[in-house]
N, CA, C and O of each residue as an XYZ file, in Angstrom:
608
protein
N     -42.039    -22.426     30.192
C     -41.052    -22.975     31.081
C     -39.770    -23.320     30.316
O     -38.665    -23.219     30.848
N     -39.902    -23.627     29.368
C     -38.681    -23.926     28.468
C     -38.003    -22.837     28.100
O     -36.835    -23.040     27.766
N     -38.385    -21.775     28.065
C     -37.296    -20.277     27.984
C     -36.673    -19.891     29.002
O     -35.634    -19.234     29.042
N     -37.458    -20.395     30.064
C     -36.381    -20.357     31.152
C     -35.097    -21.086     31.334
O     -34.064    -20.635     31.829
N     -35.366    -22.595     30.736
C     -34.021    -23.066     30.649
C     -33.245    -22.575     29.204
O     -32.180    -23.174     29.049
N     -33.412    -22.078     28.650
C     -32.803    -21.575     27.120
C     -32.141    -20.458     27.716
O     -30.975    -20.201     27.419
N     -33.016    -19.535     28.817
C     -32.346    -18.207     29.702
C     -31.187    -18.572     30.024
O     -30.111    -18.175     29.575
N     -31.465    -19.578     31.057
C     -30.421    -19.944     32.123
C     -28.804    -20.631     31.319
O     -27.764    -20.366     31.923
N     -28.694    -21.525     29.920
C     -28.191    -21.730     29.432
C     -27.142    -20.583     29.217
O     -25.965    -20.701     29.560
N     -27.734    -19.317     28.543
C     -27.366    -18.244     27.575
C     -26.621    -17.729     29.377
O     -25.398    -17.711     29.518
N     -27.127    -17.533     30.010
C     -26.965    -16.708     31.002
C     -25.168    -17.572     31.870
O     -24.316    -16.943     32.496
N     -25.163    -19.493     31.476
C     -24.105    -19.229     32.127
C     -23.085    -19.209     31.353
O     -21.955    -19.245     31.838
N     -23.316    -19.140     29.845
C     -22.254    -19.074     28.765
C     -21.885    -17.888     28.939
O     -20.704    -17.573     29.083
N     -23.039    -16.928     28.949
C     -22.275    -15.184     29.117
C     -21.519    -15.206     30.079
O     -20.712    -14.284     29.965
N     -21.272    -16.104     31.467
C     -20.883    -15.866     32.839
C     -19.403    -16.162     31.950
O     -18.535    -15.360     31.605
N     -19.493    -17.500     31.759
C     -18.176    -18.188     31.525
C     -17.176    -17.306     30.211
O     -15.972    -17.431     29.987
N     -18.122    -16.478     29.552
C     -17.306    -15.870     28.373
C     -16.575    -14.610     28.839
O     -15.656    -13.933     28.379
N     -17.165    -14.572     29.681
C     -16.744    -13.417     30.652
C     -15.523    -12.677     31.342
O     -15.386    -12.947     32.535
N     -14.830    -11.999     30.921
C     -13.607    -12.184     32.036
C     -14.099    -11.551     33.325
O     -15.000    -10.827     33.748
N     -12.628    -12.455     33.866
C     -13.210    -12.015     35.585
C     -12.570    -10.765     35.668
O     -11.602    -10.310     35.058
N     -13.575    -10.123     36.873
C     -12.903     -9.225     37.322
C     -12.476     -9.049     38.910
O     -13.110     -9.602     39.809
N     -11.322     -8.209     39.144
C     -10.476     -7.826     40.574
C     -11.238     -6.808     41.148
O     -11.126     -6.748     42.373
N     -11.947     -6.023     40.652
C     -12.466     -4.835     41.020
C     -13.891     -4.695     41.794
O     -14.900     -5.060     41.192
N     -13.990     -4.215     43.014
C     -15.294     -4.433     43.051
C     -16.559     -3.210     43.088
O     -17.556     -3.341     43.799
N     -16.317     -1.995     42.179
C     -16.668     -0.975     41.606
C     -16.774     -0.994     40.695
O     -15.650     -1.097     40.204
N     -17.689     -0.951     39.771
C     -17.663     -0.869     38.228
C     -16.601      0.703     38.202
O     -16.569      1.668     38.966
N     -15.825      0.363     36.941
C     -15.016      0.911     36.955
C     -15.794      2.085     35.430
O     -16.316      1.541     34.457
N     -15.703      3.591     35.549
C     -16.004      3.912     34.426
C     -15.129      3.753     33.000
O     -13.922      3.912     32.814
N     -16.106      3.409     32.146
C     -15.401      3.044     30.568
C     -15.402      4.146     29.960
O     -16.496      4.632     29.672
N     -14.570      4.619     29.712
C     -14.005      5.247     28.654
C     -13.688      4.663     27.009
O     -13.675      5.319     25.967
N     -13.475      3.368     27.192
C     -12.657      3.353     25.771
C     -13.929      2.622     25.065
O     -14.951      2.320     25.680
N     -13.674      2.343     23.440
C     -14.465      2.285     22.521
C     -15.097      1.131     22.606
O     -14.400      0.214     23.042
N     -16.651      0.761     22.217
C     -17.214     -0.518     21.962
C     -16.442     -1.399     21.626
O     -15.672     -1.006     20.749
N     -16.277     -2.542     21.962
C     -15.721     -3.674     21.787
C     -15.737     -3.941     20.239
O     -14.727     -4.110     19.556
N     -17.040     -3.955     19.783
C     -17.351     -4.281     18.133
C     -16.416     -3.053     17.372
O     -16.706     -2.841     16.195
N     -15.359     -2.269     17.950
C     -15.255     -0.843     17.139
C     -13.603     -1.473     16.448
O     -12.933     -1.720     17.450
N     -12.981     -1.714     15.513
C     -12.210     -2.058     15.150
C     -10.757     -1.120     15.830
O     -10.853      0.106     15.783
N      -9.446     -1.742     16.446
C      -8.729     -0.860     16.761
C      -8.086     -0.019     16.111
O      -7.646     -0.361     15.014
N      -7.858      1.270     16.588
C      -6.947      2.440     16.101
C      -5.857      2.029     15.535
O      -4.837      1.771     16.175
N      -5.973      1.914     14.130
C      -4.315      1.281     13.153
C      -3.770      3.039     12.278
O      -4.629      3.884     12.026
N      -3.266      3.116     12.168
C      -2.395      3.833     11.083
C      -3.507      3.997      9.591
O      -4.355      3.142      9.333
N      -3.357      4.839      9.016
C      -4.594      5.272      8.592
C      -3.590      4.523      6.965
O      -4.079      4.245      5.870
N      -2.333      4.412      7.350
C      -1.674      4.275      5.673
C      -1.788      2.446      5.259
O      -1.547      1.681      6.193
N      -2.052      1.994      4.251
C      -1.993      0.538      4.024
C      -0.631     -0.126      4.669
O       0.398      0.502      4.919
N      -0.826     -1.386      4.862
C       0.569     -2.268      5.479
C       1.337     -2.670      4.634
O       2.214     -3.425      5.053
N       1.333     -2.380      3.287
C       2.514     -2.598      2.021
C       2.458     -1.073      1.745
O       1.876     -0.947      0.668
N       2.707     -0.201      2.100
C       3.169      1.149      1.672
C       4.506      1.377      2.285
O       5.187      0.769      3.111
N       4.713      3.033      1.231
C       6.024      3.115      1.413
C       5.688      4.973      1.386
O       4.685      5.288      0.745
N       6.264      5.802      1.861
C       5.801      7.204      2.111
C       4.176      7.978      2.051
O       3.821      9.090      1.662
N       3.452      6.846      2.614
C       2.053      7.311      2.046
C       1.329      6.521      0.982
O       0.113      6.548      0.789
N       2.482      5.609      0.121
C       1.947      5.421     -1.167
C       1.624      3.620     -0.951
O       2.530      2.895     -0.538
N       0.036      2.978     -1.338
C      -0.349      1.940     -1.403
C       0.132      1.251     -2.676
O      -0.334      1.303     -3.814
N       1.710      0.262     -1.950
C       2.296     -0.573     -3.077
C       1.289     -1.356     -3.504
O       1.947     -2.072     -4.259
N      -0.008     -1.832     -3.603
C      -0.499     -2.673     -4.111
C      -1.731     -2.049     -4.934
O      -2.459     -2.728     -5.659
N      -1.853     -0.808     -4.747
C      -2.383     -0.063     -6.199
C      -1.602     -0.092     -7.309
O      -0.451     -0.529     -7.316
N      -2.275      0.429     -8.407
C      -1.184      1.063    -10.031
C      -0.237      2.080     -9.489
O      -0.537      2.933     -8.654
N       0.928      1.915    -10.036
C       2.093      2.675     -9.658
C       2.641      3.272    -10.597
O       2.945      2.524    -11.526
N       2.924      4.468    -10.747
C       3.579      4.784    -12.534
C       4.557      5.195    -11.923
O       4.596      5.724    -10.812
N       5.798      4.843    -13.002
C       7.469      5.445    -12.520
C       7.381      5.985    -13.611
O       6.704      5.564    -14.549
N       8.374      7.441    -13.601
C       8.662      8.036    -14.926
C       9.668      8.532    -14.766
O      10.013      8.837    -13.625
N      10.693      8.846    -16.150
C      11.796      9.468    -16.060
C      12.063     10.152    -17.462
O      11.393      9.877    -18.457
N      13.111     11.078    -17.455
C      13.273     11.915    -18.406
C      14.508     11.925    -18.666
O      15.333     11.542    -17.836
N      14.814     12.331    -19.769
C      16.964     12.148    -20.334
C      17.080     10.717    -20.430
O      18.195     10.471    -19.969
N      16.641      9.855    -20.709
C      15.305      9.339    -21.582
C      14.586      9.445    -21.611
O      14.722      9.556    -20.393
N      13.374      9.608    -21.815
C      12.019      9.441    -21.313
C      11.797      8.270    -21.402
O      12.040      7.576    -22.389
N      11.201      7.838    -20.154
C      10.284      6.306    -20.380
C       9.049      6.482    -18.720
O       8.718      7.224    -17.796
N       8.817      5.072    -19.402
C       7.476      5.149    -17.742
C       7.653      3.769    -17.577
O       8.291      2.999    -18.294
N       6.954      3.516    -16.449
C       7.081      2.162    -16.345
C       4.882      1.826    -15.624
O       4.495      2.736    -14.891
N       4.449      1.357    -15.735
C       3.260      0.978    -15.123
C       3.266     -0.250    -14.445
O       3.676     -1.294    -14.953
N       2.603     -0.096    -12.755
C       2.845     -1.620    -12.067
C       1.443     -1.807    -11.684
O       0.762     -1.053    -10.990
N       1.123     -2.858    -12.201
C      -0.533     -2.892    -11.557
C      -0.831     -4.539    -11.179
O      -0.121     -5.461    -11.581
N      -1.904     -4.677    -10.414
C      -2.465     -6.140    -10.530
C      -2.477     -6.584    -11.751
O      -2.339     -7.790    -11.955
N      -2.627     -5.782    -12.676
C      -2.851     -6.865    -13.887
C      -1.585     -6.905    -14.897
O      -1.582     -7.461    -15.995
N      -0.371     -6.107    -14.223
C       0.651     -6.416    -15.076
C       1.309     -5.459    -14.891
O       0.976     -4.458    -14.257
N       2.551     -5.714    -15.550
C       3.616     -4.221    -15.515
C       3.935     -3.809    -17.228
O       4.357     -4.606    -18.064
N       3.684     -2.698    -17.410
C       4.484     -2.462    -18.821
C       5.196     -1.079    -19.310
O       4.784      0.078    -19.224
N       6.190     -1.505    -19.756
C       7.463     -0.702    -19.510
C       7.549      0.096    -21.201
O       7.790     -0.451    -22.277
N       7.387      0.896    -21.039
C       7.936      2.336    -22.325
C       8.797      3.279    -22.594
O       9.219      4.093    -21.772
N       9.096      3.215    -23.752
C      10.181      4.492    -24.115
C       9.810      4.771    -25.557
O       9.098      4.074    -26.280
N      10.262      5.621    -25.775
C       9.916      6.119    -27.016
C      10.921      5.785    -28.297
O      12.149      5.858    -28.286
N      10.054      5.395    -29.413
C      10.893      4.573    -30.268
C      11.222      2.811    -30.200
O      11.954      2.066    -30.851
N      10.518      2.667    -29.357
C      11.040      1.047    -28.885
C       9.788      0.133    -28.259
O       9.072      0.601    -27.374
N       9.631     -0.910    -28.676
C       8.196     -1.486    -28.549
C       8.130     -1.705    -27.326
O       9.160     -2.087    -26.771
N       6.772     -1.513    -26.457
C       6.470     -2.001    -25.108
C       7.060     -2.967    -24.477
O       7.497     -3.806    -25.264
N       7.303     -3.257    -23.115
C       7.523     -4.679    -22.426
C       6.371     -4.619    -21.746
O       6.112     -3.540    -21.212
N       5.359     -5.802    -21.593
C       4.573     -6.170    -20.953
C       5.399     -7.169    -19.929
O       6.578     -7.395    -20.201
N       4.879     -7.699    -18.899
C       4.982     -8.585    -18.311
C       4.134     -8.950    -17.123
O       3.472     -8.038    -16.627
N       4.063    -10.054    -16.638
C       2.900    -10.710    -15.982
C       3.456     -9.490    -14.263
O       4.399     -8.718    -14.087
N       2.660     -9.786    -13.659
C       1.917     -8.691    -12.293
C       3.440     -8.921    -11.419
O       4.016     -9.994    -11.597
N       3.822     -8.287    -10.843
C       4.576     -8.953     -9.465
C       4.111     -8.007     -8.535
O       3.429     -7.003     -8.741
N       4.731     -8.617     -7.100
C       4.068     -7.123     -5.759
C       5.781     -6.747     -5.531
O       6.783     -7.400     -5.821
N       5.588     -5.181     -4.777
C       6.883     -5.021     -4.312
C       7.041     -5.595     -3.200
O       6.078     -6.093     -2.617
N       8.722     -5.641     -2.528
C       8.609     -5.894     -1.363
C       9.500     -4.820     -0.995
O      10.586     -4.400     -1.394
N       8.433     -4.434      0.157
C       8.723     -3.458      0.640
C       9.859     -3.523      2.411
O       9.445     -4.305      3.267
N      10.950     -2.823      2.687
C      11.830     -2.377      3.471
C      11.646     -1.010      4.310
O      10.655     -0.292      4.444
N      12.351     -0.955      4.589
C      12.391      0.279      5.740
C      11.974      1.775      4.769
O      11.001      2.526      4.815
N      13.130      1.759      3.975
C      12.447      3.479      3.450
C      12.798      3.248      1.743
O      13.141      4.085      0.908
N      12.615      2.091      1.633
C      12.470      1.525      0.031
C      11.704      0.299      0.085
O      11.325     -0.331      1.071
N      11.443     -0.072     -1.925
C      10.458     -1.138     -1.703
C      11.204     -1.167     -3.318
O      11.680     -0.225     -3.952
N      11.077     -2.899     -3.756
C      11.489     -3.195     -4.437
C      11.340     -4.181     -5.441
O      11.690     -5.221     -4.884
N      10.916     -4.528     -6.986
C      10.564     -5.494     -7.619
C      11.237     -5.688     -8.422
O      11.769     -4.748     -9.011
N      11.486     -7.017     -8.771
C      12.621     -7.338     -9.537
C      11.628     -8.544    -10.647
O      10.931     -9.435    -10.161
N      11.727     -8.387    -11.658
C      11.166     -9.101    -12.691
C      11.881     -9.372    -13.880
O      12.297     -8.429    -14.553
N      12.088    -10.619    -14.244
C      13.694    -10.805    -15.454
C      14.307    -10.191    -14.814
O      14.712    -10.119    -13.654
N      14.390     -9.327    -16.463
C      15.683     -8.322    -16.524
C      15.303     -6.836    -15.908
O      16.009     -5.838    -16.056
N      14.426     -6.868    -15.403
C      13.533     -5.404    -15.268
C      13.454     -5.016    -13.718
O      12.494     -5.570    -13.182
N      14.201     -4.218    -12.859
C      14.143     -4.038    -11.367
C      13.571     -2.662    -11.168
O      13.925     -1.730    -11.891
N      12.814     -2.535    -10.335
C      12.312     -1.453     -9.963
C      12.770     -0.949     -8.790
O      12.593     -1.785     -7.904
N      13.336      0.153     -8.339
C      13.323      0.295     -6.866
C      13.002      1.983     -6.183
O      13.707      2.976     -6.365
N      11.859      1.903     -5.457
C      11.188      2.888     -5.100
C      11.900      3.436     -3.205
O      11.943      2.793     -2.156
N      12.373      4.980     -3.575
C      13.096      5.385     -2.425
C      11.977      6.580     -1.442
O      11.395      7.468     -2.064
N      11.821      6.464     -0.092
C      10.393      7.113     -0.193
C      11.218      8.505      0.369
O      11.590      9.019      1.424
N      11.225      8.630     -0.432
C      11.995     10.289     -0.941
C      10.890     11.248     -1.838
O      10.207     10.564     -2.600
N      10.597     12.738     -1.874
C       9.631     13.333     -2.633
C      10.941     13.247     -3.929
O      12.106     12.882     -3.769
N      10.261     13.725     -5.221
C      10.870     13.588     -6.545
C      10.306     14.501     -7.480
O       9.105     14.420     -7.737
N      11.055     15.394     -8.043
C      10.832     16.443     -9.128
C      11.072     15.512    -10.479
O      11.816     14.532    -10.509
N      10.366     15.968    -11.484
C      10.842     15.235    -12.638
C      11.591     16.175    -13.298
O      12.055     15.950    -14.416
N      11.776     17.372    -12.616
C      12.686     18.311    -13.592
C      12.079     19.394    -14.710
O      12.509     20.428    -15.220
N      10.844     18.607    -14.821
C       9.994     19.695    -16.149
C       8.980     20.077    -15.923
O       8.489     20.697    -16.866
N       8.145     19.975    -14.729
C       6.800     20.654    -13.863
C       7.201     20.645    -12.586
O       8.264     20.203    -12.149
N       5.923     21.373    -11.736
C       5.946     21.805    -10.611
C       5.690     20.844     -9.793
O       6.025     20.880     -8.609
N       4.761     19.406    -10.602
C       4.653     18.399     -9.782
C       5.675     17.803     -8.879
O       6.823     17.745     -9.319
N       5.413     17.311     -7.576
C       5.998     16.869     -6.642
C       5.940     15.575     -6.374
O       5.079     15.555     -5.494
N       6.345     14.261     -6.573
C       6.141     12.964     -6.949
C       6.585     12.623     -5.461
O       7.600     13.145     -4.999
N       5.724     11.640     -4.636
C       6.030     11.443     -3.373
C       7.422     10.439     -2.973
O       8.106     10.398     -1.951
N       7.505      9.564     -4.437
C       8.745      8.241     -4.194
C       9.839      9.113     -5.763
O       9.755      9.815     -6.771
N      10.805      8.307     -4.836
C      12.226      8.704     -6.437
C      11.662      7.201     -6.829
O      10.859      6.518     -6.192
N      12.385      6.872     -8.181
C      12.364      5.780     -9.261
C      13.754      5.497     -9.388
O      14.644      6.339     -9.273
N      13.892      4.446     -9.598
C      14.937      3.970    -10.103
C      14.817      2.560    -10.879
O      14.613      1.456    -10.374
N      14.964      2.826    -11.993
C      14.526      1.296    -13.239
C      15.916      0.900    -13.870
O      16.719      1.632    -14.448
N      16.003     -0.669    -13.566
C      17.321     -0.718    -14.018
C      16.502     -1.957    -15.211
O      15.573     -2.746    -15.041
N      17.428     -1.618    -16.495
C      16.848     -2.593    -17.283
C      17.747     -3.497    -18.253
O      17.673     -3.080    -19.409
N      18.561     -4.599    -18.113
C      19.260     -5.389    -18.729
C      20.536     -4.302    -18.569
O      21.136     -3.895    -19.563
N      20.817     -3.958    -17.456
C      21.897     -3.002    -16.860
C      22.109     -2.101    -17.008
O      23.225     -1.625    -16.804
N      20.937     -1.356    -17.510
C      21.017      0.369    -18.010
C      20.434      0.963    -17.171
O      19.286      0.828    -17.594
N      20.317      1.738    -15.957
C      19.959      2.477    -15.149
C      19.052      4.125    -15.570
O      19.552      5.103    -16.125
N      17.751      3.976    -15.124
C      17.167      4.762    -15.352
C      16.559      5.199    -13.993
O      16.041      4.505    -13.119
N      16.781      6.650    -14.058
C      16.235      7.405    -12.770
C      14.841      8.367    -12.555
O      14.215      8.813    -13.517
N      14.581      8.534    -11.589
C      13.174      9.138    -12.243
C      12.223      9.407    -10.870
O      12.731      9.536     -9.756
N      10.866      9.469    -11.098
C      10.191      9.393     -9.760
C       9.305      8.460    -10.039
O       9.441      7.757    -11.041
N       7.814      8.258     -8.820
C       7.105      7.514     -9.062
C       5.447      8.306     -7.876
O       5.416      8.782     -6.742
N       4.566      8.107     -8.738
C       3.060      8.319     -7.679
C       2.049      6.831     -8.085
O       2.237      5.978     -8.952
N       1.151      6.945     -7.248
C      -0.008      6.142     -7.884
C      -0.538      6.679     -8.942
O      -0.551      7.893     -9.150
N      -0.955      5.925     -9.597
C      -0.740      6.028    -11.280
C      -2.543      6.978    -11.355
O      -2.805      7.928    -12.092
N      -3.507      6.293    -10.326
C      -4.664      7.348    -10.285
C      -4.155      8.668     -9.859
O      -4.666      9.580    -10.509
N      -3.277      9.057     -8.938
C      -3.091     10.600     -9.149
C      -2.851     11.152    -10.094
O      -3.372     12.200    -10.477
N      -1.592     10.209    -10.885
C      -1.397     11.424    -12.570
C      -2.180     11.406    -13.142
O      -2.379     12.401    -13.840
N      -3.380      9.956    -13.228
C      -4.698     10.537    -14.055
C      -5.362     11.688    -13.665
O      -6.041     12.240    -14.530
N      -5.312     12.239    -12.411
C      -6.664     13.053    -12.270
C      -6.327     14.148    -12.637
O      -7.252     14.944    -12.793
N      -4.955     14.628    -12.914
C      -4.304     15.651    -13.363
C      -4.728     16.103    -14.592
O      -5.057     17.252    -14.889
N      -4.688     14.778    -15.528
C      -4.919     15.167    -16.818
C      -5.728     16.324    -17.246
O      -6.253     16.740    -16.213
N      -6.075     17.011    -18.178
C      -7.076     17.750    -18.817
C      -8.349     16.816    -19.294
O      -9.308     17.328    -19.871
């Protein structure tokens, strides 16, 4: 007898959780289980042409050469002949068809433009642009796991 009132409980919470309805035909359902998460955009909500700003990001450029690496665990900046800059993590913030980090002296700004580096066939999905204690460096940029997988 007591499951009956435990029934009746459950039974008028489901009533009340219920929305009402106008209709007095069950109407056929078409659309997805309730539990089914909705249809979003398949690209992350901090991206910028495809590319997830909050993965590793490598910028590179040539006529200098340098790179730049942006990751959760830090950014660090290279050229050849000249000792590393490390520096602690920042996120970009991202705009309409750019995204942008500014750290010290060190600005990054990603245009979601495709980008040749000029010396392979590779096709880099963002341009680069690294400005550093006012020296402007141009370049492109991918997630830094794509140029790994390239490697040999």
């Amino acid at each position: 007898m007591q499951h009956m009132g435990y029934l009746a409980i459950a039974l008028i919470c489901l009533t009340a959780c219920s929305p009402a309805s106008t209709d007095t035909a069950p109407a056929e359902d078409n659309s997805e289980p309730a539990s089914a998460p909705a249809k979003v955009s398949a690209l992350p909500a901090h991206s910028l042409n495809g590319v997830d700003l909050d993965q590793p990001l490598t910028l590179l450029g040539t006529e200098p050469f340098w790179s730049v690496t942006a990751s959760p665990s830090g950014i660090v900046f290279k050229r050849p002949d000249e000792a590393d800059i490390t520096l602690s993590a920042a996120p970009f913030t991202a705009m309409a068809d750019t995204a942008e980090l500014r750290h010290d002296e060190l600005t990054m700004t990603l245009t979601a433009t495709t980008c040749s580096d000029g010396m392979s066939d590779r096709a880099y999905p963002l341009t680069a642009q690294v400005t550093y204690k006012g020296k402007i460096m141009q370049g492109c940029a991918a997630p830094t796991s794509d140029l790994q997988a390239d490697r040999p």
